[in-house]
C-alpha beads as a LAMMPS data file, in Angstrom:
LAMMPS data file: protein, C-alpha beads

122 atoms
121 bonds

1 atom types
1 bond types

-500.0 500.0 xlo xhi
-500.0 500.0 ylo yhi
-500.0 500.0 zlo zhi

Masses

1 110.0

Atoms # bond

1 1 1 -14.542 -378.312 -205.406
2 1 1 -11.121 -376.058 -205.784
3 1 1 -8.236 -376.676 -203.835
4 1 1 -5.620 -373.520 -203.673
5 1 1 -2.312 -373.267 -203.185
6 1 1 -0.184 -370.106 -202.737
7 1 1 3.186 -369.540 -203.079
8 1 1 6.325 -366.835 -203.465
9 1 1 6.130 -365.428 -200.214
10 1 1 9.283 -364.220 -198.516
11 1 1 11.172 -361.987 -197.337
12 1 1 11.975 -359.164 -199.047
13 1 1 13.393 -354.972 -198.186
14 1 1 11.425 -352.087 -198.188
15 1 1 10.995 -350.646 -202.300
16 1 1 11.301 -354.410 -203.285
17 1 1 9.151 -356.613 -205.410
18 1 1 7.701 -359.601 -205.209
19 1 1 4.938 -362.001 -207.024
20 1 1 2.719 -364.247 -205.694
21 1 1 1.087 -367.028 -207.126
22 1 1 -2.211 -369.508 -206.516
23 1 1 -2.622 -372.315 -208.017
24 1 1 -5.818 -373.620 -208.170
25 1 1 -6.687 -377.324 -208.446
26 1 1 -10.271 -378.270 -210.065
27 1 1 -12.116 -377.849 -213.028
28 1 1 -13.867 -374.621 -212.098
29 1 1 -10.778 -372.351 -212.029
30 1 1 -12.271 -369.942 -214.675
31 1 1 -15.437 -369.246 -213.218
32 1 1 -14.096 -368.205 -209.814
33 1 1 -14.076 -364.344 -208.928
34 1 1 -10.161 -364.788 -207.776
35 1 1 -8.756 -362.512 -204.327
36 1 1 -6.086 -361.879 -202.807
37 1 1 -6.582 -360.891 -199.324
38 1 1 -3.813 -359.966 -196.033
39 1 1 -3.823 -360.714 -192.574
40 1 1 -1.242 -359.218 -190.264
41 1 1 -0.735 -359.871 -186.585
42 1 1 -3.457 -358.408 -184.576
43 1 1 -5.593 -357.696 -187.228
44 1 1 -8.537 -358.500 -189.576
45 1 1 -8.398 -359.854 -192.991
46 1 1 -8.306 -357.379 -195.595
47 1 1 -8.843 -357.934 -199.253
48 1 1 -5.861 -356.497 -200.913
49 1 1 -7.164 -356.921 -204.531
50 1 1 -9.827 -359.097 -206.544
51 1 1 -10.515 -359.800 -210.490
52 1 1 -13.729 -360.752 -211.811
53 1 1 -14.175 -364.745 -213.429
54 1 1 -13.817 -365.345 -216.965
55 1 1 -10.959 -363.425 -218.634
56 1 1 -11.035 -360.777 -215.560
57 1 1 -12.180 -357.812 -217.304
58 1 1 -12.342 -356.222 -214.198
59 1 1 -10.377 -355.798 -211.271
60 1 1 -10.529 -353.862 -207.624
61 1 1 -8.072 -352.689 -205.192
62 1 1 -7.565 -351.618 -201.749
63 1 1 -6.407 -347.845 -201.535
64 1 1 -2.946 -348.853 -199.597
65 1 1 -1.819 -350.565 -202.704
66 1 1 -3.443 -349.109 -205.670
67 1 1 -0.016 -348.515 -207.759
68 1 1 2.043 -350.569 -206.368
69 1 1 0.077 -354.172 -207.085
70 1 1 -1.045 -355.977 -209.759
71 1 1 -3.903 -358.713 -210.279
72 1 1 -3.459 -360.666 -212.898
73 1 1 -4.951 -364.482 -213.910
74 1 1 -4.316 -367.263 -216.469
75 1 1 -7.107 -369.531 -216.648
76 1 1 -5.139 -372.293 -218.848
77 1 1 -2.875 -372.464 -216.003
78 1 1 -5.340 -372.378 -213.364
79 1 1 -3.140 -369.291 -211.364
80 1 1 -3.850 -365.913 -210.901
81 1 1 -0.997 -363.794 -209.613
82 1 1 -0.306 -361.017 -207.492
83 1 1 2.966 -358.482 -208.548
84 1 1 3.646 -356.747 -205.500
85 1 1 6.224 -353.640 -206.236
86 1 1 7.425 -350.944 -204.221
87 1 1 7.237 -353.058 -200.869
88 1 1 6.145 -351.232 -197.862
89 1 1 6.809 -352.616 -193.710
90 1 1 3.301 -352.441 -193.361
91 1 1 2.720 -354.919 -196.809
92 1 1 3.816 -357.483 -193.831
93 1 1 1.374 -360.157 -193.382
94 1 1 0.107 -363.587 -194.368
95 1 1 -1.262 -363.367 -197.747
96 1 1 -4.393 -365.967 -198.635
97 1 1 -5.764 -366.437 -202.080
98 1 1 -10.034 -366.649 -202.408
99 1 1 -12.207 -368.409 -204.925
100 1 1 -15.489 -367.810 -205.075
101 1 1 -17.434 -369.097 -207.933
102 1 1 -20.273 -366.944 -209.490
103 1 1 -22.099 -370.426 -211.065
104 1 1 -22.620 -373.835 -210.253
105 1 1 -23.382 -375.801 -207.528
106 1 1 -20.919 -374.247 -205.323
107 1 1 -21.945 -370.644 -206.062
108 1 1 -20.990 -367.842 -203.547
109 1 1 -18.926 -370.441 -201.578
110 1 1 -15.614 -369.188 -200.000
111 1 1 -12.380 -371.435 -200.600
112 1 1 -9.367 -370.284 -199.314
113 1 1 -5.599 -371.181 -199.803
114 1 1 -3.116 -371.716 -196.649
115 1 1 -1.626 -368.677 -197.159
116 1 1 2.030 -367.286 -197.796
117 1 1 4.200 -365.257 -195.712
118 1 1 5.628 -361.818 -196.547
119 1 1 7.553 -359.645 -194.604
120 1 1 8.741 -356.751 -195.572
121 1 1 11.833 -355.345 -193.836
122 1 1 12.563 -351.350 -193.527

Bonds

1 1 1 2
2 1 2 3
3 1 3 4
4 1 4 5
5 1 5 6
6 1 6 7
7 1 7 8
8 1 8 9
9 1 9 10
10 1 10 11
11 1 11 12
12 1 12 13
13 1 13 14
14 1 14 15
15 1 15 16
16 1 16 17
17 1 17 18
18 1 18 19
19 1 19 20
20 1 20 21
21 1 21 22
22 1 22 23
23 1 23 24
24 1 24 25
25 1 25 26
26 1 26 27
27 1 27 28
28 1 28 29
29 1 29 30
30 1 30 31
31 1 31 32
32 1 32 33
33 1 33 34
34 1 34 35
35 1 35 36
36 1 36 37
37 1 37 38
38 1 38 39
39 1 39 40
40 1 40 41
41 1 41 42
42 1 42 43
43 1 43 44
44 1 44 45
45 1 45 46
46 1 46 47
47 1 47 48
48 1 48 49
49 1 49 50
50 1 50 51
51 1 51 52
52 1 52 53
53 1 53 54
54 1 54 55
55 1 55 56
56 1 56 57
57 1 57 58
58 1 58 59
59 1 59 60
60 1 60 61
61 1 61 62
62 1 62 63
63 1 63 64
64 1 64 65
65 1 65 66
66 1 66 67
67 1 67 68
68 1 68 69
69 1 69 70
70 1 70 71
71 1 71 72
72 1 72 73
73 1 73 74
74 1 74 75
75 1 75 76
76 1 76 77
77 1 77 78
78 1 78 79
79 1 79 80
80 1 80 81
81 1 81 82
82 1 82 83
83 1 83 84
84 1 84 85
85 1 85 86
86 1 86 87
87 1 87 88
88 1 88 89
89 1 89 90
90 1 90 91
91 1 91 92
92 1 92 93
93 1 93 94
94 1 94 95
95 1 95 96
96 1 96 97
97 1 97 98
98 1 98 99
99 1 99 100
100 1 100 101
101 1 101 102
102 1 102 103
103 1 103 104
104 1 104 105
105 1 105 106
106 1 106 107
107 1 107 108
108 1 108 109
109 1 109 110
110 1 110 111
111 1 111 112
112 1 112 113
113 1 113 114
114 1 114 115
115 1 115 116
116 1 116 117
117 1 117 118
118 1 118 119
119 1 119 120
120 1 120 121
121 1 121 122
């Protein structure tokens, strides 16, 4: 199926930047609606932002980050990205990248990444 893997998590102070990336494994990379979503201690996942499959005409955000992050994808590398500017301490959380594929066998299925770590100091 897809096999995700996230990286460029860290640590990083309040006002900072940072950029994520997925890498996804597979040959269905381009037909996966891509997400990003958060979970921080104590609380639910959230999707932080999303961009349609194909060239990702289209993408959504969450309201706390609308401004400040950026969805972005490359299908001939198989990655979509997530640039992450004016850091906030409540931007702390694990970060998880989604596939879900809108055709194919696997349609509607979630896959998810292990997830990245940022914290965000103030």
């Amino acid at each position: 199926q897809v096999h995700l893997v996230e990286s460029g998590g860290g640590l990083v102070q309040a006002g900072g930047s940072l950029r994520l990336s997925c890498a996804a494994s597979g040959s269905i990379f381009s037909i996966c609606a891509m997400g990003w979503y958060r979970q921080a201690p104590g609380k639910q996942r959230e999707l932080v932002a999303s961009i349609t499959s194909g060239s990702g005409s289209s993408t959504n955000y969450a309201d706390s980050v609308k401004g400040r992050f950026t969805i972005s994808r490359d299908n001939a590398k198989n990655t979509v990205y997530l640039q992450m500017n004016s850091l906030k301490p409540e931007d702390t959380a694990v970060y998880y990248c989604n596939c879900k594929p809108m055709a194919g066998p696997w349609y509607g299925s979630n896959n998810w990444g292990q997830g990245t770590q940022v914290t965000v100091s103030s």
